[in-house]
VMD Tcl script that builds the backbone (N, CA, C; Angstrom):
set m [mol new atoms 315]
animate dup $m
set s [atomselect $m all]
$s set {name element resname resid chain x y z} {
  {N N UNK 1 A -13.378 208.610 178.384}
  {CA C UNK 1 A -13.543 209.265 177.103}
  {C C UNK 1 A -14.652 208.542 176.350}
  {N N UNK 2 A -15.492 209.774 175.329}
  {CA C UNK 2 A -16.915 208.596 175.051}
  {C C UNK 2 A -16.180 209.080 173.370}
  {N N UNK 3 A -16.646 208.362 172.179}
  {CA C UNK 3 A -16.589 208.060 171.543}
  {C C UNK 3 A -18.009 208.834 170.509}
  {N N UNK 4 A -18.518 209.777 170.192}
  {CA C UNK 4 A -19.844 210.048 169.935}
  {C C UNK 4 A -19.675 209.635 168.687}
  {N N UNK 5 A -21.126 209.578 168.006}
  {CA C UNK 5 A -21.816 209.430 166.977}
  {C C UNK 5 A -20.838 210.037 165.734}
  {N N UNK 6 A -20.646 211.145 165.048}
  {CA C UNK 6 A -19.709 212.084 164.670}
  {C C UNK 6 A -18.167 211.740 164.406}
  {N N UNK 7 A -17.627 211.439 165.327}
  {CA C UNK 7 A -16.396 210.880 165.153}
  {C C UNK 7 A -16.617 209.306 164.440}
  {N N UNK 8 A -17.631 208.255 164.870}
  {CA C UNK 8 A -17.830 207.381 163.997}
  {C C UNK 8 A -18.338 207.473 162.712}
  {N N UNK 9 A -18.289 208.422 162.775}
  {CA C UNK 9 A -19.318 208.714 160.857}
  {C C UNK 9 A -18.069 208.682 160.019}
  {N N UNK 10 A -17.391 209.450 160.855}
  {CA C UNK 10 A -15.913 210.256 159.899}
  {C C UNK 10 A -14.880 209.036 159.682}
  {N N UNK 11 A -14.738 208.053 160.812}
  {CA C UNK 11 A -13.546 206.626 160.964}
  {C C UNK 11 A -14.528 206.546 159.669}
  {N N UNK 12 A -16.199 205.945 159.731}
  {CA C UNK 12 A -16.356 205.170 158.743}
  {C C UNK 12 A -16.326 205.431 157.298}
  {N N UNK 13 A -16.449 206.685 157.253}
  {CA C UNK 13 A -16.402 207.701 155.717}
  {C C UNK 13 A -14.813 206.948 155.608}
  {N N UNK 14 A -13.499 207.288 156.105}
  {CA C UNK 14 A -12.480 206.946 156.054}
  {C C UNK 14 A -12.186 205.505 155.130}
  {N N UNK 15 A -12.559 204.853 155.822}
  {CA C UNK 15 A -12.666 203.354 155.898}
  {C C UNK 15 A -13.580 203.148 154.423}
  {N N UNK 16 A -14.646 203.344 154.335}
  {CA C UNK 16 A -15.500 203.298 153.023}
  {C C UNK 16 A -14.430 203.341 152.095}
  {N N UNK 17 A -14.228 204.889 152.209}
  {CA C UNK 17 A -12.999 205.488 151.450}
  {C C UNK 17 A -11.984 204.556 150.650}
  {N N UNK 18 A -11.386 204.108 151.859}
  {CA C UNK 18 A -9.892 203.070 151.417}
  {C C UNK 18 A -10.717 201.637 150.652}
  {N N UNK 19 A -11.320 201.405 151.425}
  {CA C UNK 19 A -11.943 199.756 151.121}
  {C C UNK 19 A -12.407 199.994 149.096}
  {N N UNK 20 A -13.236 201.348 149.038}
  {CA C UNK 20 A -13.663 201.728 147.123}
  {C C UNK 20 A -12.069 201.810 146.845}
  {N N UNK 21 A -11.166 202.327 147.316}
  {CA C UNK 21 A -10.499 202.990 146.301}
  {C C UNK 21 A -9.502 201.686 146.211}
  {N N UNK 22 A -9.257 200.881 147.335}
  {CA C UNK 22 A -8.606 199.251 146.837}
  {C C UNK 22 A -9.238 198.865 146.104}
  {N N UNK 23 A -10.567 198.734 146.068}
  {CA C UNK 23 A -11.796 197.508 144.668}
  {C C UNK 23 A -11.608 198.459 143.715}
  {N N UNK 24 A -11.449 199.547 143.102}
  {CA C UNK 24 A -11.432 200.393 141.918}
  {C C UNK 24 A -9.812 199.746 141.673}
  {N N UNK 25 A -8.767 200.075 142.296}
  {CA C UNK 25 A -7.541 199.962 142.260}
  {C C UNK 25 A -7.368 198.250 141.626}
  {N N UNK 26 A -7.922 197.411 142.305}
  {CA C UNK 26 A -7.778 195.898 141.671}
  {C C UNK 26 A -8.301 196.195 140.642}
  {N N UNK 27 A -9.200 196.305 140.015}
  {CA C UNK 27 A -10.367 196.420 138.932}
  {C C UNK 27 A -9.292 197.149 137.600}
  {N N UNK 28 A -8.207 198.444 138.112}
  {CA C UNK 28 A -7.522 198.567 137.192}
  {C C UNK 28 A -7.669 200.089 136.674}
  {N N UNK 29 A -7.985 200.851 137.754}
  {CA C UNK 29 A -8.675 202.396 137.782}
  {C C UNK 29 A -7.259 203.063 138.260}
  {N N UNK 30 A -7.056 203.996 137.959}
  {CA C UNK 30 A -6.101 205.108 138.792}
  {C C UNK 30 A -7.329 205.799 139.556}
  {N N UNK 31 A -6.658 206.370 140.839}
  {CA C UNK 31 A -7.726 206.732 141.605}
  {C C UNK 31 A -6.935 208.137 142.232}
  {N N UNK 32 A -7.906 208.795 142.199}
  {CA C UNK 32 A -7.267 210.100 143.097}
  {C C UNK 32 A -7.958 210.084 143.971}
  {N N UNK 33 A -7.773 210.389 145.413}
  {CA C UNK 33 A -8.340 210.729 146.399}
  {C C UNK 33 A -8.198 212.259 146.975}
  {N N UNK 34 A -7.951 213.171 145.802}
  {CA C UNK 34 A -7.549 214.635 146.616}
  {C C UNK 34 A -7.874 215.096 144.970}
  {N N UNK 35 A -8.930 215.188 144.814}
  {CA C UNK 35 A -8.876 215.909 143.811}
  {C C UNK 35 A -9.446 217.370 143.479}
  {N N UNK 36 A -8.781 218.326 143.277}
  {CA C UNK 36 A -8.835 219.950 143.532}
  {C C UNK 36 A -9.221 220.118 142.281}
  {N N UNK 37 A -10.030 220.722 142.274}
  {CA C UNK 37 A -10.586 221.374 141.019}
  {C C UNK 37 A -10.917 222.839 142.064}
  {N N UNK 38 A -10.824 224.282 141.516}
  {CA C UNK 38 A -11.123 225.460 141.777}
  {C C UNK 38 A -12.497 225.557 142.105}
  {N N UNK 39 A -13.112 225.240 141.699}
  {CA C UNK 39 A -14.810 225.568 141.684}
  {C C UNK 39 A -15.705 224.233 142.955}
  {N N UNK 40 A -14.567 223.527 143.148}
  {CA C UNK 40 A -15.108 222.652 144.416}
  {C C UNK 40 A -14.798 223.258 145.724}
  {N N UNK 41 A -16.366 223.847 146.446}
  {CA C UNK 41 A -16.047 223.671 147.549}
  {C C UNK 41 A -16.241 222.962 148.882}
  {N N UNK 42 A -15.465 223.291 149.502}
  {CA C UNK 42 A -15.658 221.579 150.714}
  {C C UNK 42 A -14.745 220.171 150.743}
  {N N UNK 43 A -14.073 219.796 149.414}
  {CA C UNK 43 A -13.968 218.937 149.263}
  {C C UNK 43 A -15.169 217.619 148.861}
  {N N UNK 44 A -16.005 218.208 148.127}
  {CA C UNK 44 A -17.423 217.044 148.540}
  {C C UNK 44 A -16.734 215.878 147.294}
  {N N UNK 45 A -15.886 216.199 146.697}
  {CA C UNK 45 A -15.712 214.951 145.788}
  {C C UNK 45 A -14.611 213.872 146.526}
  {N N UNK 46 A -15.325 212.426 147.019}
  {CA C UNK 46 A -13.994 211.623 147.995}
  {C C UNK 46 A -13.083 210.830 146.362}
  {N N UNK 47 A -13.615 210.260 145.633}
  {CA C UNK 47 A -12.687 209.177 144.904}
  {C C UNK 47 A -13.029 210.087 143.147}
  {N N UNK 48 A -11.785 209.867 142.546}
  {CA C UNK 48 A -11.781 210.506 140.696}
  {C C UNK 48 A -10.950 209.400 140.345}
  {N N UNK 49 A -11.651 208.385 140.040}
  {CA C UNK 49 A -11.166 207.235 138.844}
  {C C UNK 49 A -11.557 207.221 137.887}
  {N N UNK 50 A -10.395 206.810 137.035}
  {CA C UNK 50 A -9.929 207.061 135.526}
  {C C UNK 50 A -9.453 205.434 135.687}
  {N N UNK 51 A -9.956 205.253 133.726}
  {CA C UNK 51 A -9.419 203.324 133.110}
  {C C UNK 51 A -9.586 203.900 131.869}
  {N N UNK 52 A -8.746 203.960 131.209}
  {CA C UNK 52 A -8.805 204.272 129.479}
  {C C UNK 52 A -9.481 205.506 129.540}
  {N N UNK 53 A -10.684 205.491 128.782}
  {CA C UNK 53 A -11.438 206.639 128.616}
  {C C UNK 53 A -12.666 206.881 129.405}
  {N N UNK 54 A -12.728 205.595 130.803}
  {CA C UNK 54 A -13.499 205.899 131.914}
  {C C UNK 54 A -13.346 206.631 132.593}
  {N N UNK 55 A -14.243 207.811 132.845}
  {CA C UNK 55 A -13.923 208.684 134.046}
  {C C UNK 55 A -15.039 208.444 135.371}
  {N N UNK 56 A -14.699 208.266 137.032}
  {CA C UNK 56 A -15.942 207.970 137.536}
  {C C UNK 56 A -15.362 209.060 138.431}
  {N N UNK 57 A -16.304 209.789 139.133}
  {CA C UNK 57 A -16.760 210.757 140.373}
  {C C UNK 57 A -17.325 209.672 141.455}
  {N N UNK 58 A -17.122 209.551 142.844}
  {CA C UNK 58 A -17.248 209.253 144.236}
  {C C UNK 58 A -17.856 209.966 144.650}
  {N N UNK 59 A -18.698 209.716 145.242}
  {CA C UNK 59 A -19.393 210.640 146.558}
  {C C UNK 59 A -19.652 209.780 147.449}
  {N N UNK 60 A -19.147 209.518 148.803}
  {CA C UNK 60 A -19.673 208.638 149.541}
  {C C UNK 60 A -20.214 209.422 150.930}
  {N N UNK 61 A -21.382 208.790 151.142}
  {CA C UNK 61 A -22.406 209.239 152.212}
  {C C UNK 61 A -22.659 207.792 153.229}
  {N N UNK 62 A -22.037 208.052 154.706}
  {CA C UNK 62 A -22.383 207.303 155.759}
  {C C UNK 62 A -24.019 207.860 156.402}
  {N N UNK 63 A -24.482 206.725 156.790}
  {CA C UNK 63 A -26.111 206.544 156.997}
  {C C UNK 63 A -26.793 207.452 156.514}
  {N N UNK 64 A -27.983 208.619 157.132}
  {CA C UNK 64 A -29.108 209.056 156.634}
  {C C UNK 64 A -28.970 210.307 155.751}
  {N N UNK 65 A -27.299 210.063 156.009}
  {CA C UNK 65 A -27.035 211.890 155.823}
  {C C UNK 65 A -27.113 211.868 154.209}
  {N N UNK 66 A -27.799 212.701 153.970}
  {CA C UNK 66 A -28.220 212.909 152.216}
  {C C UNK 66 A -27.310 213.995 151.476}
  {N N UNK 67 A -27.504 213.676 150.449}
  {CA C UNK 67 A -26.265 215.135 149.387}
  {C C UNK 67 A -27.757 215.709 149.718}
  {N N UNK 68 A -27.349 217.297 149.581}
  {CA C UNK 68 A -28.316 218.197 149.491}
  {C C UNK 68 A -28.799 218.390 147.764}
  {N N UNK 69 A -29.483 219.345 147.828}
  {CA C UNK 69 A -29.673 219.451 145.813}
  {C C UNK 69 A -28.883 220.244 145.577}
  {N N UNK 70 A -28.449 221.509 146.282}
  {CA C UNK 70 A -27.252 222.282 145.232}
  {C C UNK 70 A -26.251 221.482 145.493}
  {N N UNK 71 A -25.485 220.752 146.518}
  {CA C UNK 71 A -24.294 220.157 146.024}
  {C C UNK 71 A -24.318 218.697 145.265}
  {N N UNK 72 A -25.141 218.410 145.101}
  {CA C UNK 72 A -26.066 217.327 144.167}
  {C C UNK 72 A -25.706 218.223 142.231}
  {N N UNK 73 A -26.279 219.297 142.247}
  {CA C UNK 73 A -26.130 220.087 141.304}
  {C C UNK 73 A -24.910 220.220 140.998}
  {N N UNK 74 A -24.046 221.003 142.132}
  {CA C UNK 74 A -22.584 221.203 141.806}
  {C C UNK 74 A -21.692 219.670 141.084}
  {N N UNK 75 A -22.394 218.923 141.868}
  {CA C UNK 75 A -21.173 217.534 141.531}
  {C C UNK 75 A -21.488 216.974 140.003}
  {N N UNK 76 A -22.881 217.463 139.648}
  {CA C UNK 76 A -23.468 216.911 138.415}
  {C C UNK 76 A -23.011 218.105 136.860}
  {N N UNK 77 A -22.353 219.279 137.766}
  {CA C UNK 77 A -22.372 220.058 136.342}
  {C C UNK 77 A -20.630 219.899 136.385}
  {N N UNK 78 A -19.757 218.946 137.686}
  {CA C UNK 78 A -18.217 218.934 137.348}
  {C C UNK 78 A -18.177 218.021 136.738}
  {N N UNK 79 A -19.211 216.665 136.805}
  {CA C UNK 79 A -18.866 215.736 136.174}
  {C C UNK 79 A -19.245 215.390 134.887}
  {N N UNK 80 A -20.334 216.377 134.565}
  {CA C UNK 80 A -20.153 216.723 133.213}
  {C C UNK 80 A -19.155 217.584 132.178}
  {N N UNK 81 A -18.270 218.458 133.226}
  {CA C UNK 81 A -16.985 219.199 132.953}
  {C C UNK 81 A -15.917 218.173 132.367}
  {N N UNK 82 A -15.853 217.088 133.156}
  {CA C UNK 82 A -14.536 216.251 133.642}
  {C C UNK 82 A -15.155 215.220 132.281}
  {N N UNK 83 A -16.459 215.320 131.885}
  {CA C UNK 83 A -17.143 214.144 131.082}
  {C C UNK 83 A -16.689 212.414 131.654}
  {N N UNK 84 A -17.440 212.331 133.157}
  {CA C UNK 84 A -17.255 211.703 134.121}
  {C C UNK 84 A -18.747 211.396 134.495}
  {N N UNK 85 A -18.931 209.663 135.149}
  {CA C UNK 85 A -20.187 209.120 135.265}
  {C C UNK 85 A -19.886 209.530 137.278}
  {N N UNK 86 A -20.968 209.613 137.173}
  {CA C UNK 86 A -21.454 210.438 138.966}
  {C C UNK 86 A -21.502 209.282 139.770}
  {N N UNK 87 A -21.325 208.776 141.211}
  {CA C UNK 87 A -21.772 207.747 141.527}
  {C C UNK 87 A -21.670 208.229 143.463}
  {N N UNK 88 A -23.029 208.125 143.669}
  {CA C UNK 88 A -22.776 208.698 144.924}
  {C C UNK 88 A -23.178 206.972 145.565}
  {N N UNK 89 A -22.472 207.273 146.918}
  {CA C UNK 89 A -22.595 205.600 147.811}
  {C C UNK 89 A -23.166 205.506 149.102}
  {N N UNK 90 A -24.278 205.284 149.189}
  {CA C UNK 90 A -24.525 205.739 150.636}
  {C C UNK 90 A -23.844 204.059 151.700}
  {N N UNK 91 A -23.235 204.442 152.787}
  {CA C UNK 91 A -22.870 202.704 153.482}
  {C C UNK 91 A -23.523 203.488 155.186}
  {N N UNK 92 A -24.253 202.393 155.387}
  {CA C UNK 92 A -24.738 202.094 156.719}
  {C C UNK 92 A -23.849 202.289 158.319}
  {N N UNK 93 A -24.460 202.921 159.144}
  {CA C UNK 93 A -23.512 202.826 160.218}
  {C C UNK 93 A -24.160 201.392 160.835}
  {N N UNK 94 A -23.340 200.808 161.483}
  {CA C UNK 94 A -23.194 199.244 162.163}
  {C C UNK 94 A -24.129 199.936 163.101}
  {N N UNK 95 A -25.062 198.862 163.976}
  {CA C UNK 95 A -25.727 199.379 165.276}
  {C C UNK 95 A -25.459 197.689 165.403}
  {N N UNK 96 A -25.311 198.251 167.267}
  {CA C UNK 96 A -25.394 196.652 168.381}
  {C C UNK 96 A -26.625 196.563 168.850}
  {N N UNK 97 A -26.769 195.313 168.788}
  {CA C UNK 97 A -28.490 194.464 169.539}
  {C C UNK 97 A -27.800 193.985 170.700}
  {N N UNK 98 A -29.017 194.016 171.387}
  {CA C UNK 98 A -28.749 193.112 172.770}
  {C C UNK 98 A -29.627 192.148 173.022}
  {N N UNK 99 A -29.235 190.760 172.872}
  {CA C UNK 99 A -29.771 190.018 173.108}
  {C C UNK 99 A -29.755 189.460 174.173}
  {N N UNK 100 A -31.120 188.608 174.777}
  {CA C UNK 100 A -31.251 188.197 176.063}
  {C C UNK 100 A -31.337 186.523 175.861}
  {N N UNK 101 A -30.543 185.646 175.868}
  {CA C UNK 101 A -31.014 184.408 176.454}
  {C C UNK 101 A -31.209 183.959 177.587}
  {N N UNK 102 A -32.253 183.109 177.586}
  {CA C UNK 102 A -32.810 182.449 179.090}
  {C C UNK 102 A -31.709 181.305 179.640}
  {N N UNK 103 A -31.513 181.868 180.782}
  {CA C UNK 103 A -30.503 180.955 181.414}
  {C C UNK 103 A -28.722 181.700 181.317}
  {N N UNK 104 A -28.952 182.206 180.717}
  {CA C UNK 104 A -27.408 182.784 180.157}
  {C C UNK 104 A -27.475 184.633 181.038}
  {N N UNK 105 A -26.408 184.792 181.720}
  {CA C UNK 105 A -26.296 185.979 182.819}
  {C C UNK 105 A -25.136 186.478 181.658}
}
mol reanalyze $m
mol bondsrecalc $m
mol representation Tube
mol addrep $m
């Protein structure tokens, strides 16, 4: 069984995921991770933390993959709905090197 590209995007979106919404969670945020609003489609919003009268919007993006401009648009006219600061995250996929030392098989 191979493991492609795709399925690692998604573990790491996952993982991003949990790792923000523990550091928001210490910090002292309520955090939703499912948040339905009618006019979202896709799900493109991952984290909705709230602290007093802070509201923040999540968007997290693994490696090159970019928000497009209309859903760039869409996320910018909910979070002006919600009167919520936008924060999209892009995190890196890991790549392996291979290194060669001399003498070493």
């Amino acid at each position: 069984m191979k493991i492609g590209i795709d399925e690692i995007r998604i573990a790491l979106h996952e993982v991003a995921t949990r790792k923000l919404k523990s550091s928001l969670e210490r910090e002292g945020f309520l955090v939703n991770d499912n948040l339905k609003i009618e006019e979202i489609k896709n799900n493109i919003i991952d984290l909705y933390a709230t602290k007093g009268d802070e509201r923040r919007i999540y968007i997290l993006k693994v490696g090159k993959n970019k928000i497009s401009k209309p859903k760039f648009e869409q996320v910018q006219s909910i979070a002006k709905q919600l009167q919520a600061k936008l924060f999209i995250t892009y995190f890196e996929v890991p790549r392996t090197k291979k290194i060669k030392y001399e003498g070493i098989e």
